[in-house]
C-alpha positions as CSV (number, residue, x, y, z in Angstrom):
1,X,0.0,0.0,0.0
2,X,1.0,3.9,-0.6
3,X,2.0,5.5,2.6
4,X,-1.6,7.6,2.1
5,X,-3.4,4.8,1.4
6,X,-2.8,3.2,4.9
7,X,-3.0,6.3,6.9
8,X,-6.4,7.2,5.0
9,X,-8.1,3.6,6.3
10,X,-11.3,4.1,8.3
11,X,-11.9,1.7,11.0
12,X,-14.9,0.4,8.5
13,X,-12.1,-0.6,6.2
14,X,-10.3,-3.1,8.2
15,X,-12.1,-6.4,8.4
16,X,-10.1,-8.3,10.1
17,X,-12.4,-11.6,10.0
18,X,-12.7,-11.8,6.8
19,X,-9.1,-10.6,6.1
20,X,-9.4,-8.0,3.2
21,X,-8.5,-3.9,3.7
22,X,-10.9,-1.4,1.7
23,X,-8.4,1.3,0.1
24,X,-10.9,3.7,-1.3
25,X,-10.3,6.5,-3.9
26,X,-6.7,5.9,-4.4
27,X,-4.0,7.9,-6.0
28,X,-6.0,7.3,-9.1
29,X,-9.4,7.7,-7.5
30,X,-10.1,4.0,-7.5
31,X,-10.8,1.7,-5.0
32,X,-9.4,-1.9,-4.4
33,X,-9.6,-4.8,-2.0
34,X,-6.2,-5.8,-0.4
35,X,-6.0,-9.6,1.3
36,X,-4.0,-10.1,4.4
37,X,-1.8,-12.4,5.4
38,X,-3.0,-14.1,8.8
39,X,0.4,-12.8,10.4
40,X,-0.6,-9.1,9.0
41,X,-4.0,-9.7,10.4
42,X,-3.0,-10.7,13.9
43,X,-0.8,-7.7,14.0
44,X,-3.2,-5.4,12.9
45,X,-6.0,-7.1,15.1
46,X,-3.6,-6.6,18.2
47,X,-2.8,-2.5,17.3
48,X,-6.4,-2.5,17.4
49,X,-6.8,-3.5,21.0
50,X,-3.5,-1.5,22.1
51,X,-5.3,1.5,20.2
52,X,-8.6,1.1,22.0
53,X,-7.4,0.2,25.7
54,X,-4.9,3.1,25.3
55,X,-7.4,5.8,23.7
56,X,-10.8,4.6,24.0
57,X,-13.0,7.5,23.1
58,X,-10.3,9.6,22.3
59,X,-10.3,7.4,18.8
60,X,-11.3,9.1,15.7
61,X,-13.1,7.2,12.5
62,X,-9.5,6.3,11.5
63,X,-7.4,3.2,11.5
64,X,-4.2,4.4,12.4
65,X,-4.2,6.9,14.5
66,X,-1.2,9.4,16.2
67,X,-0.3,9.4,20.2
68,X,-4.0,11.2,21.2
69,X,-6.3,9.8,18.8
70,X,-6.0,11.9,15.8
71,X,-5.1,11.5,12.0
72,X,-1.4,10.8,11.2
73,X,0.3,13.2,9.6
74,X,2.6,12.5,6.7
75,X,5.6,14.6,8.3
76,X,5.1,12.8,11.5
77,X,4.8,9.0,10.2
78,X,8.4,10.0,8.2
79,X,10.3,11.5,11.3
80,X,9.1,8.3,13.4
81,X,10.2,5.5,10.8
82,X,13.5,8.0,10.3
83,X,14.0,7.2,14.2
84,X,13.3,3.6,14.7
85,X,15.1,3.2,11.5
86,X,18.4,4.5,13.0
87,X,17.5,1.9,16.1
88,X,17.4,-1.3,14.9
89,X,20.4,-0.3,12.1
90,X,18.6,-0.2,8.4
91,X,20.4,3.7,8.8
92,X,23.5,5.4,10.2
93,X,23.5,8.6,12.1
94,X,23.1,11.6,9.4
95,X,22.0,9.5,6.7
96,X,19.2,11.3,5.4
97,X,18.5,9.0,2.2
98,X,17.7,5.2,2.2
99,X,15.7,3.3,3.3
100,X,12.4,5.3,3.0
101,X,8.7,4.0,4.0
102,X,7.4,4.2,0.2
103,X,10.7,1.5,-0.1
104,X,9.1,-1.4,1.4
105,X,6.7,-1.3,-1.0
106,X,9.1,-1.6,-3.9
107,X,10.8,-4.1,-1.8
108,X,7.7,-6.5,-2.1
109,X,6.8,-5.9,-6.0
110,X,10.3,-6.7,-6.6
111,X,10.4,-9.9,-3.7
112,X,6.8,-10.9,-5.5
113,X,8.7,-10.7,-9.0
114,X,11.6,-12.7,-8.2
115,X,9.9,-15.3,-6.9
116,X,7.6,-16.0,-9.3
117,X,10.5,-16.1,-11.9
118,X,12.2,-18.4,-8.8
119,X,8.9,-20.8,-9.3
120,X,8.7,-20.9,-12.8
121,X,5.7,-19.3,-12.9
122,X,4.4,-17.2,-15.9
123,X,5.0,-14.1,-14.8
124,X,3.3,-11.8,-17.9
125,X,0.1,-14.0,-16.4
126,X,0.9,-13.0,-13.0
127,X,2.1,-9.0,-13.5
128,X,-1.9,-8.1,-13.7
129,X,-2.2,-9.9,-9.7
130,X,0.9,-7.6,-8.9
131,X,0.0,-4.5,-10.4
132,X,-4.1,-4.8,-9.3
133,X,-2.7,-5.8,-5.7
134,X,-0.2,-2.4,-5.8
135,X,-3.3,-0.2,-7.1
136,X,-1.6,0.8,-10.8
137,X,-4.0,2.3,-12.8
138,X,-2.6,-0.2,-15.6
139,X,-0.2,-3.1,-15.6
140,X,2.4,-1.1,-17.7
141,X,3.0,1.0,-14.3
142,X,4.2,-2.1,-12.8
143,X,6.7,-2.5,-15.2
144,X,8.9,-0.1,-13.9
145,X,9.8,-2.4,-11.1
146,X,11.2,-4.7,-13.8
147,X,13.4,-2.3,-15.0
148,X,14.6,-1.1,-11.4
149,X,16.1,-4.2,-10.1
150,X,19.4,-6.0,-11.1
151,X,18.7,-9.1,-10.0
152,X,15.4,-9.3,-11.4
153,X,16.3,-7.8,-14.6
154,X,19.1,-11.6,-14.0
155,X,16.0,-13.6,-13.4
156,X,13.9,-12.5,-16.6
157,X,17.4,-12.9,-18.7
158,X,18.4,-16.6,-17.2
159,X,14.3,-17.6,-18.4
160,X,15.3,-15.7,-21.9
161,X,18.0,-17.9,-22.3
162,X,16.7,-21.3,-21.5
163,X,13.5,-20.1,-23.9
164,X,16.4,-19.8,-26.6
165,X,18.2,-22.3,-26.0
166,X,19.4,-24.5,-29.1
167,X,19.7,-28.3,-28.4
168,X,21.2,-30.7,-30.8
């Protein structure tokens, strides 16, 4: 998900039984339905009790909410992951460029890319899951992510070959 897209969820958005986020009126004013992983899910469903024992009526309409109940704010959502980043060692002191929140989610288009190419699967089949899944208005967005990555740019090459190859 876009870093808006989570900190725009309402609480009506996040069904937790059933496993599925509502991300309405995305960056291109559409709307999708995101599945959770179970782990994803039992994380979520335990912010949700932290969030309510801690704030109880203090809670807006919103998911994710700051220290006393409101709306995130972008600025404050960056300064926070800038922090713990620095804590557990994904950046040095002064660093003021990688990683960024918006990276993770290249992280898992090009993870989700790699292995399918890993599986064998067909990945042209597949790209229309990805992009859907990532909220691209059209699969040819998601095929910057192919051209972004080394290694996957390895993985589609190694397939080219053994497509090619000549036996006697």
């Amino acid at each position: 998900m876009r870093i808006s897209e989570a900190m725009g969820l309402e609480r009506d958005d996040v069904d937790l039984d059933a496993g599925v986020l509502t991300v309405r009126l995305t960056k291109f004013g559409k709307s999708r339905l995101v599945p959770l992983h179970p782990t994803t899910r039992t994380a979520l469903r335990d912010y949700a009790h932290r969030r309510d024992a801690m704030l109880g009526s203090r809670c807006g309409s919103t998911f994710f909410v700051a220290e006393q109940g409101g709306r995130l704010l972008h600025q404050y959502v960056h300064r926070v992951f800038w922090r713990l980043s620095r804590e557990i060692g994904l950046r040095r002191p002064g660093d003021r460029t990688r990683p960024r929140v918006h990276d993770f989610r290249h992280r898992f288009a090009i993870r989700t890319l790699l292995n399918w190419y890993r599986e064998g699967k067909d990945v042209e089949q597949q790209l229309p899951v990805l992009s859907t899944y990532l909220g691209h208005a059209c699969v040819r967005d998601t095929y910057w992510y192919l051209s972004a990555c080394p290694e996957l740019m390895e993985e589609a090459a190694r397939r080219l070959d053994r497509r090619w190859e000549v036996t006697p």
